[in-house]
Every structure is written in structure tokens, then in C-alpha cells.
Steps between C-alpha positions, in 0.01 A plus 500: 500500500279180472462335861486171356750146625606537116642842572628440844726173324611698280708682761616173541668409168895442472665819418811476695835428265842511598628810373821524360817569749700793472895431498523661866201276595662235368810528670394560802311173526789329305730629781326372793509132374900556409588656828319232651740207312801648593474582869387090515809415267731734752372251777771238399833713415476734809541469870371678800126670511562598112470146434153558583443800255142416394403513850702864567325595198191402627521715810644754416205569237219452714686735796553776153098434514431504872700830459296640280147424627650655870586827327152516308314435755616733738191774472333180688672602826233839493182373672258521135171675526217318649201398233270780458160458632350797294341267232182693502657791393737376220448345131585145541498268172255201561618198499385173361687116683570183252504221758636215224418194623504138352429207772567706751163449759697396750652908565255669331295587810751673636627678263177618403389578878802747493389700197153485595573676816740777340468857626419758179552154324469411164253579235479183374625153620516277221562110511680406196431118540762353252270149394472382902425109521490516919227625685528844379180533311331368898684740688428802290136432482420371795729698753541843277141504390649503093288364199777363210470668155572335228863500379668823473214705606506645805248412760242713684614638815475294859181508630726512825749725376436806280838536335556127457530361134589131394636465119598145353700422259630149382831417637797638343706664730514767760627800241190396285318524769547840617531664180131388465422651835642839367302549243195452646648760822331831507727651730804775476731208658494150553673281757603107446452295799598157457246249689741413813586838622353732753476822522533741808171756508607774352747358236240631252494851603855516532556417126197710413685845700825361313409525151271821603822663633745370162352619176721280359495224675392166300584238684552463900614187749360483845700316768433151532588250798553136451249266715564136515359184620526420905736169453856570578634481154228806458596682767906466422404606124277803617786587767739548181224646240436760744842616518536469130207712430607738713834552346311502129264788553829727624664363178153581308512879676836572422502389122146726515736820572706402219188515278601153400217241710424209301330250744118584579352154676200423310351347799409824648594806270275736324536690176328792270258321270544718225896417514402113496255533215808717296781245524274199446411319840719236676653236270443128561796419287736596865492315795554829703231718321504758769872516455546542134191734441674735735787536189226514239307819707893645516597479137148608436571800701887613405357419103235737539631748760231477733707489858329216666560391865581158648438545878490321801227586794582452820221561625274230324556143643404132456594166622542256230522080526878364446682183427470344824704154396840484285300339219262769420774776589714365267207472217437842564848607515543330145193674337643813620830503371389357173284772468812751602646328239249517234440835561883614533546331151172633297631895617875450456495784253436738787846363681734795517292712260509861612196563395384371770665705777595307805275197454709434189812602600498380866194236623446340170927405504475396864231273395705335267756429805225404696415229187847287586510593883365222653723295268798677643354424854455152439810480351688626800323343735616126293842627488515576847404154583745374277777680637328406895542114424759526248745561748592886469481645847672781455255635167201383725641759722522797312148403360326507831656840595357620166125356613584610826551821414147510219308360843600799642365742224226266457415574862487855515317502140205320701500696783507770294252407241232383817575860648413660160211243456311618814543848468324501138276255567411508838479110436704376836317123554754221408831684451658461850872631485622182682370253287610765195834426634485157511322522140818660404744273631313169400365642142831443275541110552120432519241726332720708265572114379170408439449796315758475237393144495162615424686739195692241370234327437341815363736490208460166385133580466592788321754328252227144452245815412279425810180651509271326782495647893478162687224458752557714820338401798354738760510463858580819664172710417319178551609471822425840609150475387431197639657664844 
């Protein structure tokens, strides 16, 4: 394989088409949208809380979901097996780290302070500097003793740090970034790290024991908890994240049982390098590259009948910078769903296609809910104030026992999930069950809002063919480092 920028861009070409949809596929999606207009056309011919149908609707299919995560993630109530220390005695795979970076001095430090000081840690740390204009090129020579290459030739190691490697290449995106990285990697697996997120000090070895354990494991999430800035709009948007993130990795365990996880966090998960180099790299044509190479590595896999894994490892954590403002939560929030979108659309063929198993048959279907939920919640949430200052007490009634009763569930889902969440994790900092509860009770009129907000906005991105990421601003690493 040639090592050269020509060969690593390659990787990089377009080679993602929508596929055609299947009739089941089809009307699947096709049903969602239909259901969808006639519990809001039911809204003015009925009375009583099935006036307010698209808001039943919504609860009652995220409790069906709630439901289901509970009963899959019930082997989390046995205490798991502490991480082996034996690493002298067993085959691990090395492991090479693609920091991708572009203008991103400001976190770098950190983030490279935390790999630097990783115990059995990586092989190779590579900097994947994606056409920096900031003070990038300063920091890395100056602080982490590099020497620039030219472009797309990987530097000589640190003078400071032996397993330390800077490649440039000119700007073009993070997924062309990386897939440059990879084929310059040496090692058995690699690990992306974006530039703003830090990882605990053994995150490496804990992915490293992971894939040594899974033979077929290709691809792996660690757990990852939000950090914002110190103002209080930070601290009110990390106070929700937290909880949020919480409730996701119990989600991303359960649908791991059902063989059927499709959501590996770029910002800190690692994968086989062989597997990468197979199905062609990340794509820069998606917004969410993590996200839709995860489908490409499982077709790959059911087409060739290789088995592959999707995991999560709980023992392997980070902290990772978040939205600290409504702005830049909502940006991010958009580029996210656009992606889900994107990638939901370009692999609607595998949409209630036995083939493959329960991701096709069960996760790949709820995803196409999950494309028109926040519609339905924003639509019940306007009719709800229509019917609040249009007069009809007695529907307003029936619709607040209905949310009364979904706060309920809600609550004991959180407690729940928290409860879960420390006993695989052994992460207990910032997940008090008091301010769970209040989480729980304020959540539905305020953050689960701003979140469908964020969606909405998601698909008119996806339908004007959006393809830029906005400008996100980082404040919460930042201000740890310069604590």
C-alpha cells in the first residue's frame, strides 16, 4: 500500500449513493410521516386527551422504548468484572491515536497531556492537523518539541515525546483527515480523539484489553462525560448533558445486546485498522462520519459473513467539551440530526430487510420513528398550548395527567439509568439522584425542547442539502486547563 497523501485522499473520495428502498423500507418511513398527519388532523374533530393524539403517541413510544432499554439492560444490575491488570501476561493489539485537529490550539494541550500520560498507552499518537491557521504550528513545536513535515508526510517523532507524530494535510475536513492518519498507522488498532476531549489514564488500555478479549470486535465506544464552560448558562447545559449522556450509553448497551449498536462517538472511539482500510475510511460526504461508517463496517460484515462486533466499554472513559450556550447547542444539534438524516436516507435499503437480523428488522425501523419524533414532540407541545390559551380546560386536563403520568416513568427511568450508570462505570461525579430528579421533572418543557428544536432544524439542513458544521466554540476544556 503506498503511504503517500495521494493514497490516503483517496480513502476520501465520494462513494456513498443512496441505495434503492425496498417496498417494506419504504413503507415504513412512508408510515411514520402519515401517522404523524392524522393524529395532528384528529386534534380538531375529537375531545378529551385524544384530542391530543400526537402527543399520546408521542409518549407512549418513547415509554415502548424506555421499556425496552430497562429489560436489556438488566445484566447491568450484576456488579461487571473489574479491568484486568495482567497486561504483561496477555497479547494486547497496539494501538495507534488520530488526534484530528484544525484551529484547535486553544485545547490541544490538554488533550494531548492526557494521552501523553496514558498507562500501557498508545503506540503511536498522531496529530492529524487538518490545514491549522491558529497557533498550532507554535504550540506543536515549541511546547511538544515537533518539527512539521511537509504536507502529508508524517513528521519525525517528538524530541520530547517518543511516540508523538504530527501529519498535515490541507484543509478539507475532519473524515479526510483521519483517513490520512490511517494509512500512515502501523498499529493493530487505532483510536480517534477529537482535539477537545480528555481522556481518563487508562482509557487506552481499556480499549486495548477490549478488542484483545473480542476477536471480533471492530469498532468500540468508551464513555464520555460532557464538560462545559463555568458561566451559568454552562453549568445549566452541563447539568442536563450529563443526565442525557447518561441515559444514552444505557440506550447504547442495550441496543449492543441486541447486536444492533449503531452510534460509536468519534470523539473518543477506537477501531481495527484492517476493518477501516476494508470498507474505505470515514466519508467526508456525512456530517456524522462516525455515525454512518458504523452501517458501512455492518453491511460490510452481514455481506461477507464475517460476525463483527459493535461494543461499548465501560471501562474506558473521557470527558469531552459541550455546547455550553443555546446557540452552539443548537448548531450542533442541527449537524447531528442532519447527519442522522443523511445517513438514515443513504442505507434505507437495509430498513426492514431481514437480512440484516435485528438491526434491520428492529433498530434500523425505530430509527425511522426516531426521524419524525421530535416533530411529533413539537407538535404536541404547540397543540397543547393551543388548547391552554384556546380556552379548553377540560382537554388541558386530561393532557397534564398524561405528562403527569410520563414524569413519573421518566423519573424512575433516571434513577434507574444513574443506578445502572454507576455500577458499570464506576463513574459517580455529577449524577446526584436529587438533582436527577429535578432533571426529570424540569427536562420535558425545557431541554427536551431545545433538543427537538435543535432536530428541527436538523431537517431543514438535511432537505436545503447542508453540508458545513458551523463554528463551535470551546470553553469547557479550556477552562479546566486554564484551572
Amino acid at each position: 500500500m503506498k503511504n503517500t497523501l495521494e493514497h490516503a485522499l483517496a480513502l476520501a473520495s465520494p462513494r456513498i449513493l443512496p441505495r434503492p428502498a425496498a417496498l417494506s423500507s419504504t413503507l415504513i418511513h412512508f408510515s411514520v410521516v402519515a401517522v404523524w398527519l392524522l393524529l395532528f388532523a384528529r386534534a380538531f374533530f375529537l375531545k378529551g386527551a385524544l384530542a391530543w393524539s400526537t402527543g399520546i403517541a408521542y409518549v407512549v413510544y418513547d415509554t415502548l422504548l424506555l421499556a425496552f432499554v430497562t429489560w436489556k439492560s438488566l445484566p447491568l444490575m450484576r456488579r461487571p468484572a473489574p479491568l484486568e491488570a495482567d497486561y504483561e501476561q496477555r497479547r494486547l493489539p497496539s494501538m495507534g491515536v488520530i488526534v484530528a485537529s484544525h484551529n484547535e490550539a486553544a485545547v490541544l494541550p490538554v488533550t494531548l497531556a492526557a494521552l501523553l500520560r496514558q498507562t500501557h498507552g498508545p503506540a503511536q499518537i498522531v496529530i492529524a492537523d487538518d490545514g491549522s491557521t491558529d497557533a498550532t504550528h507554535a504550540l506543536l513545536t515549541e511546547r511538544f518539541g515537533l518539527t512539521a513535515a511537509a504536507d502529508g508526510v508524517l513528521s519525525a517523532a517528538s524530541s520530547l515525546h517518543p511516540n508523538l507524530f504530527w501529519l498535515r494535510v490541507p484543509h478539507g475536513g475532519k473524515a479526510r483527515a483521519l483517513n490520512a492518519a490511517i494509512t500512515m498507522m502501523t498499529t493493530d488498532t487505532v483510536m480517534t480523539v477529537d482535539a477537545d476531549t480528555l481522556l481518563d489514564d487508562d482509557a487506552t488500555y481499556a480499549m486495548r484489553a477490549a478488542f484483545a478479549s473480542e476477536p471480533k470486535l471492530v469498532a468500540a465506544a468508551g464513555i464520555l462525560v460532557p464538560v462545559c464552560g463555568r458561566s451559568l448558562s454552562g453549568r445549566v447545559f452541563q447539568w442536563f448533558q450529563t443526565y442525557e449522556y447518561m441515559r444514552n450509553f444505557i440506550a447504547r448497551f442495550a441496543w449492543m445486546r441486541a447486536d444492533s449498536l449503531l452510534l460509536i462517538s468519534g470523539a473518543f472511539a477506537s477501531f481495527r485498522r484492517d476493518a477501516l482500510l476494508d470498507v474505505g475510511g470515514f466519508d467526508p460526504q456525512c456530517l456524522v462520519e462516525d455515525y454512518e461508517l458504523i452501517h458501512r463496517l455492518r453491511r460490510y460484515s452481514v455481506d461477507r459473513g464475517l460476525g463483527w462486533d459493535v461494543r461499548v466499554v465501560g471501562d474506558a472513559h473521557a470527558h469531552t467539551d459541550a455546547p455550553d450556550n443555546l446557540g452552539s447547542f443548537l448548531r450542533q444539534r442541527r449537524r447531528w440530526f442532519a447527519g442522522f438524516l443523511q445517513t438514515q436516507y443513504w442505507n434505507r435499503d437495509m430498513t426492514g430487510n431481514r437480512r440484516y437480523g435485528t438491526l434491520g428488522m428492529l433498530m434500523l425501523p425505530v430509527k425511522a420513528l426516531d426521524t419524525m419524533q421530535p416533530i411529533y414532540g413539537l407538535t404536541a407541545f404547540a397543540l397543547l398550548l393551543g388548547f391552554l390559551f384556546g380556552g379548553h380546560g377540560a382537554i388541558v386536563v386530561s393532557i397534564f395527567s398524561v405528562i403527569g403520568l410520563k414524569t413519573a416513568i421518566d423519573l424512575a427511568f433516571y434513577l434507574w439509568s444513574i443506578h445502572l450508570y454507576r455500577r458499570w462505570t464506576g463513574e459517580r461525579s455529577g449524577n446526584s439522584l436529587w438533582m436527577a430528579m429535578l432533571a426529570a421533572i424540569a427536562e420535558p418543557f425545557t431541554f427536551q425542547l431545545v433538543r427537538h428544536v435543535g432536530a428541527a432544524l436538523g431537517w431543514l439542513h438535511f432537505l436545503r442539502g447542508g453540508h458545513s458544521w458551523g463554528v463551535q466554540r470551546r470553553s469547557g476544556l479550556v477552562a479546566r486547563d486554564e484551572g
